[in-house]
C-alpha positions in Angstrom: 25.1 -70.5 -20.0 27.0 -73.8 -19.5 29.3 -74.9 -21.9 28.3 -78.1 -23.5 29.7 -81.4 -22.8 32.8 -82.9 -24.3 34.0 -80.2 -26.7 36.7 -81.4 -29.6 38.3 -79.7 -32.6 39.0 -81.6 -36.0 40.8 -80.3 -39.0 39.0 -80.4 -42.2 40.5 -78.2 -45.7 43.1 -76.3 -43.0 40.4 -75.5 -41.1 40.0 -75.9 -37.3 36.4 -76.7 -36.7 35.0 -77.1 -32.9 32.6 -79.4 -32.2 30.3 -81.2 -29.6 29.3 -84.8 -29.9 27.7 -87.1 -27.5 26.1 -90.9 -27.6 28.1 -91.7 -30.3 26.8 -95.1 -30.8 23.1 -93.1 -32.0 21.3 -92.2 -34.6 22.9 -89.0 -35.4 21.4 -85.4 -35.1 23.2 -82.4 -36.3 22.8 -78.9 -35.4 23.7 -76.2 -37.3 23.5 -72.6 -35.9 22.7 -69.7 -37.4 23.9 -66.3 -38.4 26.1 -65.0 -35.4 25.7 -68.1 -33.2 28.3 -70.9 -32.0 27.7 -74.7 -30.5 26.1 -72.5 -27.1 23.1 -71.3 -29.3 21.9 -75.0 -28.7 23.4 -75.3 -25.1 19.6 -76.0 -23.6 18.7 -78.4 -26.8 21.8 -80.6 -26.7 21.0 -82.1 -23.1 17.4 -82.9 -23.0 18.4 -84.1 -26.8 21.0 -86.4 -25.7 18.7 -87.9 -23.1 16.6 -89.1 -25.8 18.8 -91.8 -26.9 20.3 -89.4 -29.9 23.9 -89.1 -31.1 23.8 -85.3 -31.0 26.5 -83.1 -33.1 27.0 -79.4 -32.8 29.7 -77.4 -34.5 31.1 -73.5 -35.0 31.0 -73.1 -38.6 34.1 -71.6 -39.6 33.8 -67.5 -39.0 31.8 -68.3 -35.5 32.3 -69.6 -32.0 35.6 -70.7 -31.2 36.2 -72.4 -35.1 39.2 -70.7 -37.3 37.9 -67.8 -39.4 40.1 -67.5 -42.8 39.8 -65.2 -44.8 37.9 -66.8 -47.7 34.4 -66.0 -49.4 31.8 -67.3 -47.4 29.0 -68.8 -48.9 26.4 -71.2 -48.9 27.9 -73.7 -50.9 31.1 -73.4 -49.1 29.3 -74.1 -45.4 27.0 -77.0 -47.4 30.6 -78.7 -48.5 32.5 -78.3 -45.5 29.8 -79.4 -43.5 29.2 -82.2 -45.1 32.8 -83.4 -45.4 32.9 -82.6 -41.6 29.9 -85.5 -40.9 32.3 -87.8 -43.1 35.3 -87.2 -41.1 33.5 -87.7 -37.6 32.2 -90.9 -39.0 28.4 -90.1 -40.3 27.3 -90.6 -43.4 24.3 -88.6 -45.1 21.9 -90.3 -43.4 21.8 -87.4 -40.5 18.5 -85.7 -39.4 19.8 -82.2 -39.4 18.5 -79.1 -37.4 19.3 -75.6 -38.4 18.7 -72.3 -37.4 18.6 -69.6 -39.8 21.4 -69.8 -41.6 21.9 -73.1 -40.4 18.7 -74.1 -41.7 20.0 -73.3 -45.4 23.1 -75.1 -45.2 20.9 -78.0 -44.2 18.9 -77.7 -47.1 21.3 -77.1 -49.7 22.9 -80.5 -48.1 19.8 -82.0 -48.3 19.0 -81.0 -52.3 22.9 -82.1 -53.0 22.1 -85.9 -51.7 
């Protein structure tokens, strides 16, 4: 697969997150992969996506991809946290359609019940 466009690393609690974002002037879209994936579980969403006029995020949770992998207890709440202080760091505040695989798809909903 080809590797998505314009790949970046931020630091967020010690952490060393990896992340994709394009048309940053957008409404945002997140996408959160799921157990065992990385930011290349979306690589044939993020361009047709992008054409659409979307800011489009994609990320390695920490423990996947090419994101740090402490050694902490992983949990739900953890990923819901850290992902959201990772949207406030890039510049996006809750107001983020979110699309999530698996467990990416629970980390978007705890988010979303947190609001």
């Amino acid at each position: 697969m080809k590797p998505p466009l314009n790949v970046n690393y931020v630091r967020i609690d010690g952490i060393n997150i990896r992340y994709v974002d394009q048309n940053q002037n957008q409404k945002p879209v997140l996408f959160i992969h799921g157990l065992g994936g990385s930011i290349e579980s979306w690589n044939y969403n993020i361009g047709p996506m992008s054409s659409r006029n979307l800011r489009i995020v994609a990320l390695d949770l920490p423990g996947f991809g090419l994101s740090d992998s402490p050694k902490i207890k992983y949990s739900i709440n953890f990923y819901s946290d850290l992902v959201a202080k990772f949207l406030q760091t890039i510049g996006i505040d809750r107001n983020v359609s979110i699309i999530g695989s698996s467990l990416g798809g629970q980390i978007g909903a705890e988010m979303a019940f947190k609001k």
